[in-house]
DRENKEKE-506177 format. One line per 3 residues: number of its first residue (from 1); their letters; for each residue x, z negated, y of C-alpha. Coordinates in steps of 0.05 Angstrom, whole numbers, always signed. Last residue first. Example, Ala and Ser with C-alpha at 12.3 -4.5 7.8 and 13.67 -1.06 7.14 Angstrom:
BEGIN
2> sa> +273/-143/-21; +246/-156/-90
//
This chain:
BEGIN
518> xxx> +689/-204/-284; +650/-243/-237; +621/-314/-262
515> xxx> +557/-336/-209; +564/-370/-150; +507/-333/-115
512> xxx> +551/-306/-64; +596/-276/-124; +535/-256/-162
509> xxx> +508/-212/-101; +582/-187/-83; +594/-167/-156
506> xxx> +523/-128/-155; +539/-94/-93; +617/-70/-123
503> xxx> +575/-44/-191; +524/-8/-146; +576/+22/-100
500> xxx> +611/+58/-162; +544/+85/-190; +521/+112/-123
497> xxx> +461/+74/-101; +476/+19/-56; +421/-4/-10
494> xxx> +414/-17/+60; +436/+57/+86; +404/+86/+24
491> xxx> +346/+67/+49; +321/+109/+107; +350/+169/+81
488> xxx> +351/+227/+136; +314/+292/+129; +330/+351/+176
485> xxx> +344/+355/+261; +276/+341/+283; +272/+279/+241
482> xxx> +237/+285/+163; +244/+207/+140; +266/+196/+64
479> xxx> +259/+140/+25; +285/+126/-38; +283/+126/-116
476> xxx> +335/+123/-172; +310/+124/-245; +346/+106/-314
473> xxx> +304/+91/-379; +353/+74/-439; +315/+49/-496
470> xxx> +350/+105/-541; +395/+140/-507; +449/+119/-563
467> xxx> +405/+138/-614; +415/+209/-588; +356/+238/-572
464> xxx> +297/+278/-607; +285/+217/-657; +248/+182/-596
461> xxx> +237/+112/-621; +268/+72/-569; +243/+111/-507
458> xxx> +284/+159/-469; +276/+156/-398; +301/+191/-351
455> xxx> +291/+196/-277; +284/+232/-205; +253/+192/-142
452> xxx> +250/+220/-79; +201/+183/-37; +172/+208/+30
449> xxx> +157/+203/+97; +137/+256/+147; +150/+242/+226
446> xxx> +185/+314/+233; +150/+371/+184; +167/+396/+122
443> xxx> +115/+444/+98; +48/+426/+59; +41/+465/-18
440> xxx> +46/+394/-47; +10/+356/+5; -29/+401/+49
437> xxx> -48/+452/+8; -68/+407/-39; -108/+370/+6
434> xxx> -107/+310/+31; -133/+238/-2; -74/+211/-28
431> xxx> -40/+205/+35; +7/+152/+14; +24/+127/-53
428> xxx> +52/+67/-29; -5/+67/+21; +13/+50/+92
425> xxx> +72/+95/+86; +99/+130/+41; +87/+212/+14
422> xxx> +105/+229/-64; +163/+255/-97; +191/+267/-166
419> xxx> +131/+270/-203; +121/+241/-271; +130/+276/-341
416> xxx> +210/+251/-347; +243/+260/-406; +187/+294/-445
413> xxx> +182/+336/-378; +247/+369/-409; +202/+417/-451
410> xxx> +163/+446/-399; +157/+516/-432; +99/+551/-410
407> xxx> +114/+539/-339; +178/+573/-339; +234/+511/-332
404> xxx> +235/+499/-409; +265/+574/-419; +307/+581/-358
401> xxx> +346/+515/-378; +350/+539/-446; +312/+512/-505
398> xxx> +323/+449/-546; +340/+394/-496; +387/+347/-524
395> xxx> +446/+380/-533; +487/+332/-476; +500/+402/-434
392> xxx> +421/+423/-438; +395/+351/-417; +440/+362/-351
389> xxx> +421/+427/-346; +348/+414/-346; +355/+347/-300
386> xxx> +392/+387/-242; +331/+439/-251; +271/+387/-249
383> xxx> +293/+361/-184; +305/+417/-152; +241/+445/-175
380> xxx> +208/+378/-146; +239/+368/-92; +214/+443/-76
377> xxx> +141/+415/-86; +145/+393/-16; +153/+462/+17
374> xxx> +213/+476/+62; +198/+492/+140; +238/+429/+165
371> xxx> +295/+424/+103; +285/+395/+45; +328/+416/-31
368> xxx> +391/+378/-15; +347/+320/-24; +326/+341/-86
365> xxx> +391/+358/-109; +415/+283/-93; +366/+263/-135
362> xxx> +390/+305/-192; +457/+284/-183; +437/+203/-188
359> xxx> +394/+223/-251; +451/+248/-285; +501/+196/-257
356> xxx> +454/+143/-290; +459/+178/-352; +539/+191/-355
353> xxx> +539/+115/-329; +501/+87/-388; +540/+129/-436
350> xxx> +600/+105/-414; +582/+36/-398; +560/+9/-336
347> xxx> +586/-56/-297; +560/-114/-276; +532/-138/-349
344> xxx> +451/-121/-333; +470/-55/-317; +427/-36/-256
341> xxx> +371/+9/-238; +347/+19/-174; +275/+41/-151
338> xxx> +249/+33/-74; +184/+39/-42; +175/+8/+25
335> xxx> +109/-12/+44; +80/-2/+113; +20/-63/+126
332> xxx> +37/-77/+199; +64/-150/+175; +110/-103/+130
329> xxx> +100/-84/+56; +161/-104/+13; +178/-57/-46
326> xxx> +199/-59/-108; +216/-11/-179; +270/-40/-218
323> xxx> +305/-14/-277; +346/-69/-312; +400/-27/-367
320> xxx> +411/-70/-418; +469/-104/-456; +474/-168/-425
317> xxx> +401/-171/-442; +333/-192/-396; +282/-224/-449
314> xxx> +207/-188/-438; +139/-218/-397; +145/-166/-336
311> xxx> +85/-144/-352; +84/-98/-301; +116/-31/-337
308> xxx> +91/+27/-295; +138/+85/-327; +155/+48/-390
305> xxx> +223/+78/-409; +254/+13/-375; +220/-38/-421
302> xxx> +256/-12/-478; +320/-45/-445; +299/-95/-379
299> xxx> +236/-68/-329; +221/-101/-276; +158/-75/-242
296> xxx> +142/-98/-187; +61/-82/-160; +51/-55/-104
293> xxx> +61/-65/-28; +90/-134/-40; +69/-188/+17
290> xxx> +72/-188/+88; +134/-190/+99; +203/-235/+111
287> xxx> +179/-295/+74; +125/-276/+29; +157/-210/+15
284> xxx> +220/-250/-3; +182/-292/-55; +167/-226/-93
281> xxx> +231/-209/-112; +255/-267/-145; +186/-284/-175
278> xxx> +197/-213/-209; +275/-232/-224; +249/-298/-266
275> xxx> +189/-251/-285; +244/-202/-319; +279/-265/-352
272> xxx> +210/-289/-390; +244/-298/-463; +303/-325/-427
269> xxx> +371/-288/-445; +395/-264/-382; +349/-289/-330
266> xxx> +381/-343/-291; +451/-305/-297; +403/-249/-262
263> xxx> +390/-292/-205; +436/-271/-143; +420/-192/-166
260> xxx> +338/-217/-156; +356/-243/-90; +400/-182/-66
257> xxx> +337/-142/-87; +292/-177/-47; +335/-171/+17
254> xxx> +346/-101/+6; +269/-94/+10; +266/-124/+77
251> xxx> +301/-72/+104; +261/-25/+74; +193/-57/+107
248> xxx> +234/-62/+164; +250/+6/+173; +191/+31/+146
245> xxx> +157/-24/+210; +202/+21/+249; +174/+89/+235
242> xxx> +110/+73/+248; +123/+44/+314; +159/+113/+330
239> xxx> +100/+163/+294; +88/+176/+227; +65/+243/+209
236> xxx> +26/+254/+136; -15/+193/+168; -63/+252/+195
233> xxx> -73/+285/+133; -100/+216/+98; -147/+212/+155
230> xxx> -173/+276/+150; -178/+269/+77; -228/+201/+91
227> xxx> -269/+234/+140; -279/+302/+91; -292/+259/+39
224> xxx> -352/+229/+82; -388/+287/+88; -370/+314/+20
221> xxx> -416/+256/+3; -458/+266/+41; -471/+328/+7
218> xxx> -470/+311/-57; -522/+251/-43; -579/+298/-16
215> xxx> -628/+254/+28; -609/+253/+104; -679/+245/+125
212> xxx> -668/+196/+172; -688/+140/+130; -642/+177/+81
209> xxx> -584/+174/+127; -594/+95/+147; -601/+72/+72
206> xxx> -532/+108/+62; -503/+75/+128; -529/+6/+102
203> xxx> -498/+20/+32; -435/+40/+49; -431/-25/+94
200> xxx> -445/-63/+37; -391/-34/-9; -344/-45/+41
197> xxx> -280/+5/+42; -299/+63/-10; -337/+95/+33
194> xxx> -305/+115/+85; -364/+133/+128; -396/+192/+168
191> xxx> -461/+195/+203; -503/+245/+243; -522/+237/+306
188> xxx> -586/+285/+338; -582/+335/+384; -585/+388/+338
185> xxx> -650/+354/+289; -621/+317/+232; -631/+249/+251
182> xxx> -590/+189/+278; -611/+158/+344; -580/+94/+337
179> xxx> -568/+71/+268; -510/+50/+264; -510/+10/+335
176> xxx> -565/-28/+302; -534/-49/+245; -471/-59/+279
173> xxx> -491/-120/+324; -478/-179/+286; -418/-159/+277
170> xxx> -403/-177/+341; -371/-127/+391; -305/-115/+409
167> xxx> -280/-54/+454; -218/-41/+436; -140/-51/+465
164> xxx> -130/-86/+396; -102/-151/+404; -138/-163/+470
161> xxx> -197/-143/+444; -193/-180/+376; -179/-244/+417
158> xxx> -248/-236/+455; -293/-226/+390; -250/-281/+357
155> xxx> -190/-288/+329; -171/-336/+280; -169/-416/+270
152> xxx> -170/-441/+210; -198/-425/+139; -233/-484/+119
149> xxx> -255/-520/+175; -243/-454/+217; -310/-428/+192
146> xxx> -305/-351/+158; -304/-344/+86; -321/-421/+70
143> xxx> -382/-426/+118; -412/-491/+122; -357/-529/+156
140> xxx> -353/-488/+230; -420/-449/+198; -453/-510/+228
137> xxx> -435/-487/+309; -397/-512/+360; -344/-533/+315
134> xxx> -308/-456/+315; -346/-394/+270; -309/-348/+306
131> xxx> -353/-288/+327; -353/-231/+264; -313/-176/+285
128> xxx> -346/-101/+304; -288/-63/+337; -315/-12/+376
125> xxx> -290/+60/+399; -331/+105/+453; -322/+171/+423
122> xxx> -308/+244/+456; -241/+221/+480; -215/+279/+517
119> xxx> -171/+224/+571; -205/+230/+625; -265/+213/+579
116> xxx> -314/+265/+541; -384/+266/+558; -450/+253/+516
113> xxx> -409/+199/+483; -403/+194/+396; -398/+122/+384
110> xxx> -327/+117/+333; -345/+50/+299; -293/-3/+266
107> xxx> -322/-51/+219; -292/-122/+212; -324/-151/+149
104> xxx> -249/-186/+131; -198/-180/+192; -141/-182/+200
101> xxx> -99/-206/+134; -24/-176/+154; -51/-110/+198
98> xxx> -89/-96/+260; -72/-19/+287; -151/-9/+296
95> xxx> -140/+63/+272; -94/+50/+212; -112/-13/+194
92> xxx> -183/+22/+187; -155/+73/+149; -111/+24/+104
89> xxx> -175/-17/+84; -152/-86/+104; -114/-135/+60
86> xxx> -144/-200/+36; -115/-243/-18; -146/-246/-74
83> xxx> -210/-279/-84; -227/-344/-119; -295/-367/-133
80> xxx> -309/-332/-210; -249/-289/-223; -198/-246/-174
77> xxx> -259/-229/-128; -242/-175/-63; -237/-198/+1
74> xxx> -283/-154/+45; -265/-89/+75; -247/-67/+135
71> xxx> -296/-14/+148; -289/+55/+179; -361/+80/+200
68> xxx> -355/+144/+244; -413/+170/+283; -418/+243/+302
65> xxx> -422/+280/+359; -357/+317/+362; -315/+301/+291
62> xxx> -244/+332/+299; -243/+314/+375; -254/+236/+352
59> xxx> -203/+231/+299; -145/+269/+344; -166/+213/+396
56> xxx> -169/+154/+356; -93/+168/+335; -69/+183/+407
53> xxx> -103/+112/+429; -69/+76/+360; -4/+70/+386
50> xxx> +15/+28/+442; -43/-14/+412; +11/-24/+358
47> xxx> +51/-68/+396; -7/-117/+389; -37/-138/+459
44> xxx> -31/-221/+466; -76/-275/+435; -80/-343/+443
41> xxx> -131/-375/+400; -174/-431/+439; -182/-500/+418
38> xxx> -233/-556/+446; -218/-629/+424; -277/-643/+370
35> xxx> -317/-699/+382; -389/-666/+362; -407/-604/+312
32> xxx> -394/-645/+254; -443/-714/+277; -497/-665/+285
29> xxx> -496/-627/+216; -486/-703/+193; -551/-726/+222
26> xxx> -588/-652/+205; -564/-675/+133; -531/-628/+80
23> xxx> -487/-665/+59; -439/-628/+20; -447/-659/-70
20> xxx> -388/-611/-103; -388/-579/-164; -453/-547/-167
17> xxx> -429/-510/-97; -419/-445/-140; -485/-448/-163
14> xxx> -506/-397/-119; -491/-331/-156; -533/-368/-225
11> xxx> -592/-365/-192; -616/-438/-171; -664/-464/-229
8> xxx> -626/-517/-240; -617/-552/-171; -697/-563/-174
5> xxx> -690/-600/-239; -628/-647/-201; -673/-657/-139
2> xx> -735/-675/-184; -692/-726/-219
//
């Protein structure tokens, strides 16, 4: 009874084990740590680690002296015990080159060197893992996060090395290491984070910088903003490896959308059909990626004016036009970013085609529109022009093309108030972080990645439209590599687009899938 009263006044964040009755005995601690066959993980060098030395070194000469903190991450809390699934901080995964799940609580640390390597590194990089919790020690069946009796084997301190090409460290260890002669005199190290990452780890370095006299919040943090924007800047360029796992992230994607054409007779008419062609989607990430990079949206009739429609909980109609925004993130972590939109009956009406070839023009405009030394936001003005004198023929927009282009006028944004364009790569919305100047006012540039992605989409109860637009929401988006000799599209080679190709890739899909084929 005493054991039960004392088990009730536990705080309430360490009551999750209420449910279950471990044995806790120093017999049975000693009985689980004996008998056990001994395992080690193989590990071999990641093709990344090709990579990620040039990467390091830009970061390192850009900060001399300084300490850089990029966390992993922990897993983040869906509700109560369960977490979602784990995916690294994308700076770190950039840096480290470790994608799929690797590795929760891993920090990596730029150690600023009194002399710069052969090489101009000015840093000593370490990769602080936590040791593998194997059966040689409790945490083996005590620790649900990290011991192998509950989440297998993975790396260890060693294995992470190897993968890596990094010096690898416990984690143990980083508190100290962080706080290593840091101060504000000259000679002293001052320290940078990403904050956002590892909540704890932000608040170790922040205790470390006031101890050390580092006191005023604003500007560390512009300290650490100006880590985290030089790291967006430098994924603007994508080099070789990067460039393949787009490939195969893209690649991939065509596969999911083949599955969700071979199930739309499963999803016409069921009160749930666009989570049918969700689960359609998503269950080739799983097989041939990593996972989704974002959420799908699948978007049926009125659904499709929704810009970020996720619910996904709506009927899919003979009648409609299916807009579908997916993409499959590779085991390296690049996602793919992809929109089609499909008439649910094979083929497109009148009205549905003269939209969808509307939007198909206009992206085609925007591609005309780069060119190395061209300025991102010119997508965007291309963009925006094919869609003014498109609205302009059909009667729709009520001022002249010059009129709602000016920037006091922006009428035809009605029909489309997103952007047309944004950078891809280990973010779906890539290089956030940078500058201005450096994203839309940046130049084309060979290695850059992009989306071009025009639309329309006239909601059901717009009275400024025909009523035949009405619930129609139409947009086309792929992915576009700058090479040395111009911009290529990366996806259009693996999926259909033009209007006429789309209705012959849809018949294939059904066909293959048994399905009726007018």
């Amino acid at each position: 009874m005493a054991e039960n009263t004392s088990k009730d006044n536990l705080p309430v964040s360490e009551r999750v084990n209420n449910r279950s009755l471990r044995p806790n005995s120093s017999t049975f601690k000693e009985f689980m740590t004996q008998g056990w066959q001994a395992e080690t993980p193989q590990a071999s060098p990641l093709e990344s680690s090709k990579y990620t030395p040039a990467r390091l070194l830009k970061l390192s000469q850009a900060f001399p002296g300084e300490r850089l903190v990029i966390p992993a991450g922990v897993a983040k809390v869906r509700n109560n015990d369960c977490d979602f699934r784990f995916r690294p901080d994308t700076t770190f995964a950039y840096y480290t080159g470790l994608g799929e799940d690797y590795e929760p609580g891993a920090v990596l640390v730029l150690d600023p060197q009194e002399q710069a390597s052969s090489t101009g590194m000015l840093h000593q990089p370490i990769l602080f893992v936590h040791a593998r919790y194997d059966y040689h020690t409790p945490e083996f069946f005590r620790s649900a996060s990290y011991g192998e009796y509950w989440t297998g084997a993975r790396p260890g301190i060693a294995e992470f090395g190897v993968m890596t090409g990094l010096e690898s460290r416990d984690v143990k260890e980083l508190a100290s290491l962080l706080a290593k002669n840091v101060g504000s005199e000259a000679h002293d190290v001052k320290l940078r984070v990403v904050k956002e990452a590892d909540p704890q780890v932000t608040e170790l370095v922040e205790s470390i910088r006031v101890h050390a006299g580092f006191t005023d919040h604003a500007t560390n943090q512009a300290a650490d903003d100006e880590l985290h924007q030089f790291a967006a800047e430098a994924r603007m360029f994508k080099d070789e490896w990067e460039i393949s796992e787009m490939d195969s992230a893209i690649r991939a994607t065509r596969h999911g959308f083949d599955n969700i054409l071979r199930h739309l007779d499963k999803a016409e008419g069921k009160e749930n059909g666009e989570r049918i062609l969700e689960a359609a989607f998503d269950s080739i990430s799983r097989i041939e990626g990593n996972d989704v990079g974002y959420g799908t949206i699948v978007a049926s009739g009125d659904d499709a004016p929704t810009l970020h429609w996720m619910r996904n909980t709506h009927a899919v109609q003979e009648q409609d036009m299916l807009l579908i925004d997916a993409g499959i993130e590779s085991k390296g972590l690049y996602t793919a970013d992809i929109t089609r939109t499909f008439p649910v009956s094979g083929k497109f009406s009148p009205v549905q085609r003269k939209l969808y070839e509307a939007v198909y023009k206009a992206q085609l405009a925007g591609f005309e529109a780069v060119h190395i030394g061209g300025t991102y936001s010119d997508i965007h003005h291309a963009c925006m022009r094919s869609l003014c004198e498109s609205l302009a023929e059909w009667g729709v927009l009520p001022v002249s093309v010059e009129e709602a282009l000016s920037p006091e006028g922006q009428q035809h944004r009605r029909w489309h108030a997103c952007g047309v364009a944004h950078h891809l790569g280990l973010d779906v919305h890539d290089c956030a972080e940078a500058r201005f100047s450096e994203y839309q006012g940046g130049t084309f540039k060979p290695g850059m990645i992009f989306t071009i992605e025009p639309g329309l989409y006239f909601r059901r109860n717009d009275l400024l439209v025909p009523e035949e637009f009405r619930g129609i929401g139409i947009r086309i988006e792929d992915d576009v590599l700058i090479t040395e000799d111009g911009p290529v599209w990366m996806s259009k080679k693996y999926l259909p687009s033009a209007p006429d190709d789309v209705e012959a890739w849809m018949a294939e899909q059904r066909k293959l899938a048994g399905q009726d084929v007018d």
